[in-house]
TORDO-684460 format. One record per residue: x, y, z of N, C-alpha, C in turn. Coordinates in steps of 0.02 Angstrom, whole numbers, padded with zeros to 5 digits, always signed. Example, Ala and Ser with C-alpha at 12.3 -4.5 7.8 and 13.67 -1.06 7.14 Angstrom:
2
+00660-00284+00390+00615-00225+00390+00660-00165+00390;+00642-00112+00354+00684-00053+00357+00645+00002+00394;
end
This chain:
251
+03857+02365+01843+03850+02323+01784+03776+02313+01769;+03761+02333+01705+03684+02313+01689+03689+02285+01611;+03593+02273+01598+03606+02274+01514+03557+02317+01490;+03576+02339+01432+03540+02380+01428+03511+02352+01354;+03425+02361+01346+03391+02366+01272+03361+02412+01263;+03359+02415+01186+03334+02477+01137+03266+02427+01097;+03219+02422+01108+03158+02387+01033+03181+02443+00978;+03167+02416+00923+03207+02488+00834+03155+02531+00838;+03085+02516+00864+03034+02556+00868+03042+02612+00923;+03085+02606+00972+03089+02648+01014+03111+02728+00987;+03077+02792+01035+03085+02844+00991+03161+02864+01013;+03207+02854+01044+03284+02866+01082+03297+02865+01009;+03291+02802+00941+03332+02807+00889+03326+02864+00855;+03277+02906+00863+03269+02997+00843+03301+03029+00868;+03348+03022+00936+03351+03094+00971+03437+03085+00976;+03432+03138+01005+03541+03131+01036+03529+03089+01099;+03563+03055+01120+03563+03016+01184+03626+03036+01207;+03615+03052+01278+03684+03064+01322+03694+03020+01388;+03735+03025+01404+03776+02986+01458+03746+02990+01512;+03704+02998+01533+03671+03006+01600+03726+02978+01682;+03758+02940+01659+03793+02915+01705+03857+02980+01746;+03881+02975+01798+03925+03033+01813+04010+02985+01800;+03993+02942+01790+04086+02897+01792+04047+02868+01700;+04134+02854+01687+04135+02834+01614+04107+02742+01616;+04060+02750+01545+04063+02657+01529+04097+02622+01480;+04096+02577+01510+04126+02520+01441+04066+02476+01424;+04061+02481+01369+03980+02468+01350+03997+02384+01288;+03981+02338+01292+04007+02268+01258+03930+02264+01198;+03918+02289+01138+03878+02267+01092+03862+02187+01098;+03823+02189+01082+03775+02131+01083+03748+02116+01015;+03740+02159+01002+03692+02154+00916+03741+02235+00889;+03743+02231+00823+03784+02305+00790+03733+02357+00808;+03752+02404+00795+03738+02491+00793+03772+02521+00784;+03784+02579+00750+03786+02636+00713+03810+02683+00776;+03847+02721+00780+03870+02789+00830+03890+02809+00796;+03846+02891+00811+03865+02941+00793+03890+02987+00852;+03963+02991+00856+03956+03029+00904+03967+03124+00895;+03971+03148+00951+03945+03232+00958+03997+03273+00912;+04053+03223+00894+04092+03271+00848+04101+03255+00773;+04043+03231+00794+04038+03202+00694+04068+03121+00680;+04119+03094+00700+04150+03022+00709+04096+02952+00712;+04116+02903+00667+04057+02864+00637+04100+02813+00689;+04043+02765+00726+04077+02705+00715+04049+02635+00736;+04053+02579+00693+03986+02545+00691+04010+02491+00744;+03996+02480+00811+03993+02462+00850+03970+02394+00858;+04010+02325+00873+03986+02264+00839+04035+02229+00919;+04015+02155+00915+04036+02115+00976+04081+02105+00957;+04151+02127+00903+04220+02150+00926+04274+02203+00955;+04207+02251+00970+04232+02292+00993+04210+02316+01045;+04238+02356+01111+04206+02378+01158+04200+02458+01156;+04134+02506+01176+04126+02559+01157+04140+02588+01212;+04192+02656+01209+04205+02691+01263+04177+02744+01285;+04130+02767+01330+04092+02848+01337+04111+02876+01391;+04130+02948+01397+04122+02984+01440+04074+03011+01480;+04067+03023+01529+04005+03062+01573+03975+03102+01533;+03907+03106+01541+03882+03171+01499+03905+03174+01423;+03914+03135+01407+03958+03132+01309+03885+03127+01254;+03854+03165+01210+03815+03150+01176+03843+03121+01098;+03786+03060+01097+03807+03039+01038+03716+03010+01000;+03722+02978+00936+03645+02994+00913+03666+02894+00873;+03604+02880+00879+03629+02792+00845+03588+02781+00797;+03599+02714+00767+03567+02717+00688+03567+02629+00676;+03513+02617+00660+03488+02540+00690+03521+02501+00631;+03551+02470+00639+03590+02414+00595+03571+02330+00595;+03508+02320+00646+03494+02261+00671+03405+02262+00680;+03386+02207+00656+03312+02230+00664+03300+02196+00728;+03359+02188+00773+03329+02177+00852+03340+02223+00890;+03370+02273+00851+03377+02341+00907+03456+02359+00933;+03443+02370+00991+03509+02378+01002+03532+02352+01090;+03568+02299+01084+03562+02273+01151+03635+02254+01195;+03667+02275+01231+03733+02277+01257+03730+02273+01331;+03787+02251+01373+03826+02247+01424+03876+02306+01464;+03845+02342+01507+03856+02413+01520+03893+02391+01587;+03957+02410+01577+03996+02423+01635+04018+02476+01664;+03982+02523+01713+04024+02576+01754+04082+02574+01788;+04123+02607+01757+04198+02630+01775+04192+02685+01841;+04181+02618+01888+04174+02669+01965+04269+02686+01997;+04265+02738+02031+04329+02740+02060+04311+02698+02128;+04376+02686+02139+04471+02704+02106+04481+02641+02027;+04439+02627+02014+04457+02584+01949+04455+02627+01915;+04431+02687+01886+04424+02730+01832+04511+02756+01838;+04518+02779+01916+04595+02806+01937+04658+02767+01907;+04624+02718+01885+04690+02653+01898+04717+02668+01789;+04642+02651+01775+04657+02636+01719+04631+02708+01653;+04625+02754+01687+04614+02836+01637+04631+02898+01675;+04666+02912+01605+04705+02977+01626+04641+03032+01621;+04676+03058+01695+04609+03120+01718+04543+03109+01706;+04534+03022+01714+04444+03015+01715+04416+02989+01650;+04460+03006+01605+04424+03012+01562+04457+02949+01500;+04405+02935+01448+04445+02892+01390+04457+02978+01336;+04528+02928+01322+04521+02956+01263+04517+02917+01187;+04495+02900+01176+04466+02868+01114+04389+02827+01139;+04362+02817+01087+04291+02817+01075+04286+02722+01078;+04337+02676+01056+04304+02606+01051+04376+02578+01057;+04370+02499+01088+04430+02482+01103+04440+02395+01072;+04490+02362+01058+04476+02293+01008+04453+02247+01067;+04413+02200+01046+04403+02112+01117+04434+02073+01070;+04482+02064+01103+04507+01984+01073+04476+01939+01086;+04469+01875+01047+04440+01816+01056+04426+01773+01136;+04485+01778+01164+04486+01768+01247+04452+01824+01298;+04449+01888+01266+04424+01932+01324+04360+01929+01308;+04334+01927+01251+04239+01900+01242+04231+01866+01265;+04250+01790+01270+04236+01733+01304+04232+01760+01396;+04293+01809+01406+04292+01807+01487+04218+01863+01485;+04190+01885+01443+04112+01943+01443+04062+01899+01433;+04068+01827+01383+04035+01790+01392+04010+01762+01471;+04055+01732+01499+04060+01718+01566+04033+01751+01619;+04067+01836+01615+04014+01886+01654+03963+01894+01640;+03921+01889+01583+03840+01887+01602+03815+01847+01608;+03836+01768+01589+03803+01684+01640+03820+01731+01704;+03866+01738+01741+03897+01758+01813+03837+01786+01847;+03834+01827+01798+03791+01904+01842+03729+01877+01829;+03692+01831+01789+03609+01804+01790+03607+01760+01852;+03683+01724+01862+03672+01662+01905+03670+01692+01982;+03694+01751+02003+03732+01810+02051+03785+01757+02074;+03799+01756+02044+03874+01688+02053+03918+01751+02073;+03950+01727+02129+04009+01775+02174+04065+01808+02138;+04070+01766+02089+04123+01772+02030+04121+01812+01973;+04062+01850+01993+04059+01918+01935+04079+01960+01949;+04104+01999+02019+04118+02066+02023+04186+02060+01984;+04242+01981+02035+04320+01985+01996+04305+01969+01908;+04284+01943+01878+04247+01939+01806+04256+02009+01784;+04215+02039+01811+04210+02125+01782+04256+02158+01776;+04313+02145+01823+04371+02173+01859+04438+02164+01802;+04409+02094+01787+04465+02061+01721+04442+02086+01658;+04387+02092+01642+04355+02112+01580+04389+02175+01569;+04368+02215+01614+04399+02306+01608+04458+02303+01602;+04521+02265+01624+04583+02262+01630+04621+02221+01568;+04566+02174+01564+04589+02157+01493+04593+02209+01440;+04542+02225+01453+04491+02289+01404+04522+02344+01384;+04572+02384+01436+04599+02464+01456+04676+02450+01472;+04695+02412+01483+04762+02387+01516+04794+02337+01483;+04804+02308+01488+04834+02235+01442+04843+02259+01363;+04820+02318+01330+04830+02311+01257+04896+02353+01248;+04931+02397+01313+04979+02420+01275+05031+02385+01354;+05043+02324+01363+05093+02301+01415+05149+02353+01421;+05147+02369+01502+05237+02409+01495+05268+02354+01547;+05340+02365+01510+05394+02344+01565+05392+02367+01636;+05399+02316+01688+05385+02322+01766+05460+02326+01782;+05480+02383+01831+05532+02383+01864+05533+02324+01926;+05591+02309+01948+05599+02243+01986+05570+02236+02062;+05578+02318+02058+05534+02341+02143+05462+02319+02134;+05417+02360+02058+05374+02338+02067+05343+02243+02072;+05378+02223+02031+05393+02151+02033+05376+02123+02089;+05420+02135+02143+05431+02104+02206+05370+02136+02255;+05362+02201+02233+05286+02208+02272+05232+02187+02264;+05211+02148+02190+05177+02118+02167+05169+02036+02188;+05223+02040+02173+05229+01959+02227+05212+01955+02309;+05237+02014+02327+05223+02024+02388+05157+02023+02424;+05123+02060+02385+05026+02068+02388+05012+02013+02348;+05023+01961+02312+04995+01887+02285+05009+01863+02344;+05084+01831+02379+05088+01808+02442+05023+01827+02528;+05033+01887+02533+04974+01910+02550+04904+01890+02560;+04884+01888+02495+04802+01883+02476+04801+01787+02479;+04848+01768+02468+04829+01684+02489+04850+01664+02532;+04895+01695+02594+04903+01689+02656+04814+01722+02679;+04814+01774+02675+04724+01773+02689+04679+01736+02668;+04678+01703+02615+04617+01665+02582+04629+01604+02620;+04695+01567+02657+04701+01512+02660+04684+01499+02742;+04703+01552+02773+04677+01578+02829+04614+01579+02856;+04583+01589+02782+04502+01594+02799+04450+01528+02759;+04525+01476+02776+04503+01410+02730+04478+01399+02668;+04504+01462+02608+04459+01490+02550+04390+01497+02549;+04357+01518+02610+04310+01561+02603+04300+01620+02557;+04217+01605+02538+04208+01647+02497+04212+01728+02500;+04283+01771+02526+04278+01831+02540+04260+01858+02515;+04215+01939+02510+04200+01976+02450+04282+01994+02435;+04303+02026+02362+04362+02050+02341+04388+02105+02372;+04308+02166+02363+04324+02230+02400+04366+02226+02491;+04328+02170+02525+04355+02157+02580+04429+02151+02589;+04444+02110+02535+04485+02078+02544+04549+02134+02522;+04527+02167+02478+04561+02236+02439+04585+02264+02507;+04533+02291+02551+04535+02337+02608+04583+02298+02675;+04581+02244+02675+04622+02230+02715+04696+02227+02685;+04697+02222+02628+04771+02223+02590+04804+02304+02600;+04753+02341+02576+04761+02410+02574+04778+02425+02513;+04739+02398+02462+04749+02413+02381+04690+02412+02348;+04677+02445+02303+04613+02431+02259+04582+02354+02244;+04516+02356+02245+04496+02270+02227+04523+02258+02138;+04536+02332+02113+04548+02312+02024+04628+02285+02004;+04655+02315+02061+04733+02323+02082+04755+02234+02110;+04715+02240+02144+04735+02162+02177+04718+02098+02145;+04659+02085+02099+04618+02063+02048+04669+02038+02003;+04704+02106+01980+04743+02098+01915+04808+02048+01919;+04834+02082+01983+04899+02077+02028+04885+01993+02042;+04837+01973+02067+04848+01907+02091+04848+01866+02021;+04813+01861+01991+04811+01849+01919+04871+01825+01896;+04898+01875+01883+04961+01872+01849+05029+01827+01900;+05009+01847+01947+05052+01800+01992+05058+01730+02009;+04992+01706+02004+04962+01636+02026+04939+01619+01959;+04908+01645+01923+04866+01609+01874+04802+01570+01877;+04804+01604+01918+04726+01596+01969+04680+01661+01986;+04619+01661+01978+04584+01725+01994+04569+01733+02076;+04561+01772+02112+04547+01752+02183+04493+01712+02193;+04436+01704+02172+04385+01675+02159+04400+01594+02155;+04430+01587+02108+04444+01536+02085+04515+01485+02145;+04541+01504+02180+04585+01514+02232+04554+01479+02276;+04524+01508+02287+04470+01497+02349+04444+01440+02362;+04399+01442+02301+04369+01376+02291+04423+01321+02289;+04458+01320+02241+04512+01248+02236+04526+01244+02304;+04548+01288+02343+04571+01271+02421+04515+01223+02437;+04436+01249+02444+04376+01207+02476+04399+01148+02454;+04376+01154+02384+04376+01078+02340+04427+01030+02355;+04487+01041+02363+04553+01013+02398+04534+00980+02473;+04512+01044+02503+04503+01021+02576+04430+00944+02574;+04399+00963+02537+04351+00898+02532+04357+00845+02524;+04407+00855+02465+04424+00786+02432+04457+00735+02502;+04501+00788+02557+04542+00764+02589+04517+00725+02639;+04428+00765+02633+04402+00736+02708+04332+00703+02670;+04324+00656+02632+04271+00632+02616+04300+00568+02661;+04348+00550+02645+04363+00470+02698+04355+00470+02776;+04315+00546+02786+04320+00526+02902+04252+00502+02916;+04215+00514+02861+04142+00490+02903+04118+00539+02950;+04117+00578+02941+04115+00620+02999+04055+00674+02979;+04007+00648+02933+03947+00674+02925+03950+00671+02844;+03861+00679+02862+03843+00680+02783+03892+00736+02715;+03868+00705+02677+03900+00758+02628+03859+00827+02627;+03817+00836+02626+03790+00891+02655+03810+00927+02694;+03836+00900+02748+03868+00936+02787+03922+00964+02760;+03966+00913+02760+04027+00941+02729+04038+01009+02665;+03990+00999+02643+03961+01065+02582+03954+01109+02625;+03903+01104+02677+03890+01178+02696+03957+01193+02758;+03982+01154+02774+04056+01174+02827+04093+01207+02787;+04107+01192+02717+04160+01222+02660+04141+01293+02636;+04069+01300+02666+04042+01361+02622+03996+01372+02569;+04001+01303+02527+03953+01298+02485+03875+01300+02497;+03828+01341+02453+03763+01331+02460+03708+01265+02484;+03725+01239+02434+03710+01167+02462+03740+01112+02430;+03724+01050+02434+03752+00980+02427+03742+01001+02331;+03703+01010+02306+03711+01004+02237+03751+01065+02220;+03771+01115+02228+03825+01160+02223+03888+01127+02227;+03889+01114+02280+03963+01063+02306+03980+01037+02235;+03935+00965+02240+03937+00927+02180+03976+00927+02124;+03924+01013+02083+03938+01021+02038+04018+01046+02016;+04049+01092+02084+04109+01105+02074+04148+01050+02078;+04135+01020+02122+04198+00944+02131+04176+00933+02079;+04127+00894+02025+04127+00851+01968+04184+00898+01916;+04155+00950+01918+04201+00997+01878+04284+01012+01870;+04301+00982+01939+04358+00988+01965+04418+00936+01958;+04365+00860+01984+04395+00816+01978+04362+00760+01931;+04317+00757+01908+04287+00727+01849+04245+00652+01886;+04246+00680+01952+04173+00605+01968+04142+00649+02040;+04085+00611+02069+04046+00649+02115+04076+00645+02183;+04074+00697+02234+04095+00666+02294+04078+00600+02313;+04007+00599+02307+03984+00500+02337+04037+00455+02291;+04051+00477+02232+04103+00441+02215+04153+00425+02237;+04191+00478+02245+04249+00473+02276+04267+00457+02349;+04186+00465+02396+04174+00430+02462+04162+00366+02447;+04164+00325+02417+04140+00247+02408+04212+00239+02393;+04237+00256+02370+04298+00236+02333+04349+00218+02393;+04334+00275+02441+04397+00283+02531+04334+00245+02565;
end
């Protein structure tokens, strides 16, 4: 995941530009531009739409913005490319963002400035929103129940590990499924992101133990995992709408 800028002065807006990358991107506009791509196909590329490229794909751009041209580049690494394109590849050139899946791209780049843990699954939802979710198929009942099966799973592990902050990939590998696969899968099951899982477990477990006295709040932040006492904080305020010292005065 990167970002990428163009200044209008730059000489790239003269030339063909190609894909340099070896896996396909999903590229999120930021400001409009103009694509032209290698088979003649116009298409003006704006923050409702997400742009699809192939490896090595030449295409030539045409400045529509006098800030240039500035976007949100996601590599489609495998097995996520496996999951969600046939033989590797897109076939079509740009794909629609609904109003909710911008907001979740909004979110991934606060995420990824803050290196907030919560950008890789972010990315994971973005693409899936992005490539998957626009044409839903009917799930047979097997798959159903295996799906439930690996949600059960992944929060028997998270809970196990007192919602510690696991990486996803880890957590993928001990499941024995893709991190894009499991991401999606828990999602839909819980209504919860793993990320988000996790944490409520901490936040839960805090709330439970602000009444032992049994050390500063500080402590208790960094026993849960959290960075520090103002991290803590901020999620509990967020969570439950007053500060831990609050809610320790209160027991």
């Amino acid at each position: 995941m990167g970002e990428h800028r163009c200044p209008p002065d730059d000489p790239a807006w003269d030339e063909p530009n190609v894909i340099v990358s070896s896996v396909p991107l999903v590229v999120f506009p930021i400001v409009p531009v103009l694509i032209r791509h290698d088979r003649g196909a116009r298409t003006l590329s704006s923050a409702n739409l997400a742009m699809l490229y192939n490896p090595k794909q030449v295409f030539r751009r045409e400045l529509r913005d006098p800030r240039g041209d500035r976007c949100l580049v996601l590599e489609v690494m495998s097995p996520v490319a496996e999951s969600v394109l046939s033989h590797g590849r897109f076939s079509e050139t740009a794909a629609p963002v609904p109003a909710d899946v911008y907001l979740l791209r909004h979110e991934l780049e606060r995420a990824a400035r803050r290196q907030d843990a919560a950008a890789e699954e972010l990315a994971l939802t973005v693409l899936d929103r992005t490539l998957v979710h626009r044409h839903p198929k009917t799930r047979r009942a097997r798959t159903l129940q295996e799906h439930r099966e690996l949600a059960e799973a992944a929060k028997e592990e998270l809970q196990a590990s007192s919602g510690a902050n696991v990486p996803i990939r880890d957590l993928a590998q001990r499941l024995a499924v893709s991190p894009f696969h499991l991401a999606r899968v828990f999602r839909e099951q819980t209504g919860f992101s793993l990320h988000e899982f996790g944490l409520q477990l901490r936040l839960r477990t805090a709330l439970e133990r602000l009444g032992d006295n049994a050390g500063t709040l500080t402590t208790l932040a960094l026993d849960l995992g959290f960075a520090s006492h103002s991290h803590f904080t901020s999620h509990f305020r967020r969570a439950f709408g007053a500060t831990p010292s609050a809610f320790a005065n209160r027991a």
